[in-house]
C-alpha positions in Angstrom: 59.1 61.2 104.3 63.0 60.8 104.8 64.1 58.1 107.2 68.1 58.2 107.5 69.8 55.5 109.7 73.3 56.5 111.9 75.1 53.7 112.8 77.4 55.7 115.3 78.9 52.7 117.1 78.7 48.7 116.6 75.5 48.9 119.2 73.4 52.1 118.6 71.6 52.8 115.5 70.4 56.5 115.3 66.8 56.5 113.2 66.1 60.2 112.1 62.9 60.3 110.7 61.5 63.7 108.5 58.4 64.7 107.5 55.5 67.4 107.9 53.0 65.2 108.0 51.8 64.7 111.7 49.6 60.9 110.5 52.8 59.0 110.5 53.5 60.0 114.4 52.9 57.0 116.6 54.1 53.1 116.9 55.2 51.6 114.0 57.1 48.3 113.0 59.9 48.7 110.9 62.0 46.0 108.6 65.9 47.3 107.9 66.8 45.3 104.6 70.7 45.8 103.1 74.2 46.5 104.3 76.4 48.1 106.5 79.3 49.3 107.2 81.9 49.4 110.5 85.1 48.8 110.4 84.4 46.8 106.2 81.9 45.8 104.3 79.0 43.6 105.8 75.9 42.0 104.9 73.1 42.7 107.1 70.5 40.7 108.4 66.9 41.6 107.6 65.4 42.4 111.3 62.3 44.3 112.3 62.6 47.3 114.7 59.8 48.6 116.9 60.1 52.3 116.3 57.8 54.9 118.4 57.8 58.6 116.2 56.7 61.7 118.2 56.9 65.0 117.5 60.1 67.3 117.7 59.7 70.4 118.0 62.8 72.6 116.9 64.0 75.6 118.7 62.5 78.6 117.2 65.1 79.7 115.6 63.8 77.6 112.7 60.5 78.9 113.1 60.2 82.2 112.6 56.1 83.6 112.8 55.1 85.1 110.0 55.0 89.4 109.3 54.1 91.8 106.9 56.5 92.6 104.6 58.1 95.7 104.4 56.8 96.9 107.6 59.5 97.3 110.2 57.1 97.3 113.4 53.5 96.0 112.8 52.4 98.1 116.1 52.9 101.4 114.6 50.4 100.7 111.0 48.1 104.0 111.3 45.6 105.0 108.5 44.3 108.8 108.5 41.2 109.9 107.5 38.5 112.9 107.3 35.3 112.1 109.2 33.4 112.9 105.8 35.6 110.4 104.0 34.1 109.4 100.6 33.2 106.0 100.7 34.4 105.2 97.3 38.1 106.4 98.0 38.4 104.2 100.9 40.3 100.8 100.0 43.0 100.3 102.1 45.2 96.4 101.6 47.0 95.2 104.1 50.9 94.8 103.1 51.7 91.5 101.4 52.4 88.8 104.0 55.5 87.0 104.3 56.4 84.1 106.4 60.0 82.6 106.3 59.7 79.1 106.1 56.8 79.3 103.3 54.1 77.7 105.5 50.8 79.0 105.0 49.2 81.7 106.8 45.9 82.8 108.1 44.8 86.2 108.7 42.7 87.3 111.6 41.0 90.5 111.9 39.4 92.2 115.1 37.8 95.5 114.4 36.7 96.8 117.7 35.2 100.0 117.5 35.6 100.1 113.8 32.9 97.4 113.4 29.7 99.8 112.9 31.9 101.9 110.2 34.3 99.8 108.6 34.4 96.0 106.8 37.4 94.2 106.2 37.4 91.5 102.8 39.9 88.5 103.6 40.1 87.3 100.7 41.1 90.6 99.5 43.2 91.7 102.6 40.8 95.1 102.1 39.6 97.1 104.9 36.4 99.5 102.7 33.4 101.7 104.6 30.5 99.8 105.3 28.0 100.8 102.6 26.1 103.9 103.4 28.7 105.4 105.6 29.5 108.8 105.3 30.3 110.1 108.3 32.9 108.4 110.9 33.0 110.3 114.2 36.5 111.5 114.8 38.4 108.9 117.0 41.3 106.7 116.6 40.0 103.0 115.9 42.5 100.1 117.0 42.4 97.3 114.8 43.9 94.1 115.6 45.6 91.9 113.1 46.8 87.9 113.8 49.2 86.3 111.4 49.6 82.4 112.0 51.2 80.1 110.3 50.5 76.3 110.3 54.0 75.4 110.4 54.2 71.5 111.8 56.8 71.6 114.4 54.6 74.3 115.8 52.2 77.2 115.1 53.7 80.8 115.2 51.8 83.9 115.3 52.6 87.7 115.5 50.1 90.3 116.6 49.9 93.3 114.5 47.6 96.4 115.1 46.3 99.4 112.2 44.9 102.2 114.1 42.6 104.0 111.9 42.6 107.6 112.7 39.7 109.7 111.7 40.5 113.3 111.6 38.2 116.3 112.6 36.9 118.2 109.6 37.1 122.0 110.0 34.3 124.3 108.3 36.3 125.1 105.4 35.8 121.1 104.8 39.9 121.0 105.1 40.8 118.6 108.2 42.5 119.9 111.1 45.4 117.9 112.1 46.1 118.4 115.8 
């Protein structure tokens, strides 16, 4: 915790006080011990200070959400596949996440449709075939993806969404692409 004192005229004393930790909010008491100075050098009295902290909130231009990196536009993430997809060659990661201010982030997953054919790992950030699946009936699958941080001055989020695409296989076992 920083606590930084502004003396900006003889009568008002600015108290700024810093830190990420939302226990210290509330009343507190306060002694000021030491010296000051306006207009020369004086000694200061010791005197106690009732001080109320609450939580500021900067603008959010300070507090960006957090995003995958690398991806321009988290809407547009697509995933093709045959509908006899090998269940062995399906491991797809997510793209490294990356949030600004370096708070930590969490990672929801919604799989819709995709639930009775696909798993997703957090701990992994993998999206695999359920086991025994070999056969996904050709559809497009919207997954939706929630990045939030836990950043103190308030919680950001962005929405993301993969749309798994499972492709028609022709006779010929070579997948026709509309």
């Amino acid at each position: 915790m920083k606590i930084t004192l502004d003396a900006t005229t003889d009568n008002n004393v600015a108290v700024l006080v810093d830190t990420k930790l939302s226990k210290y909010l509330g009343k507190h008491t306060i002694q000021i011990v030491g010296q000051y100075k306006l207009g020369g050098l004086k000694n200061a009295p010791d005197y106690w200070v009732d001080l109320e902290l609450v939580q500021y909130v900067q603008s959010n231009s300070g507090n960006t959400p957090p995003e995958f990196l690398g991806v321009k536009n988290c809407q547009e993430m697509s995933l093709a596949l045959p509908e006899n997809v090998d269940p062995l060659s399906l491991n797809y990661t997510l793209p490294p996440i990356y949030d600004k201010e370096g708070d930590n982030v969490t990672t929801e997953v919604f799989l819709g449709a995709a639930e009775d054919y696909f798993e997703y790992f957090n701990m992994t950030r993998n999206f695999t075939l359920k086991e025994n699946t070999t056969h996904v009936p050709p559809h497009s699958y919207k997954v939706k993806i929630i990045l939030k941080d836990n950043n103190p001055y308030g919680s950001r989020s962005t929405e993301c969404s993969l749309i798994i695409s499972v492709l028609k296989t022709a006779a010929t076992g070579v997948v026709d692409i509309p």
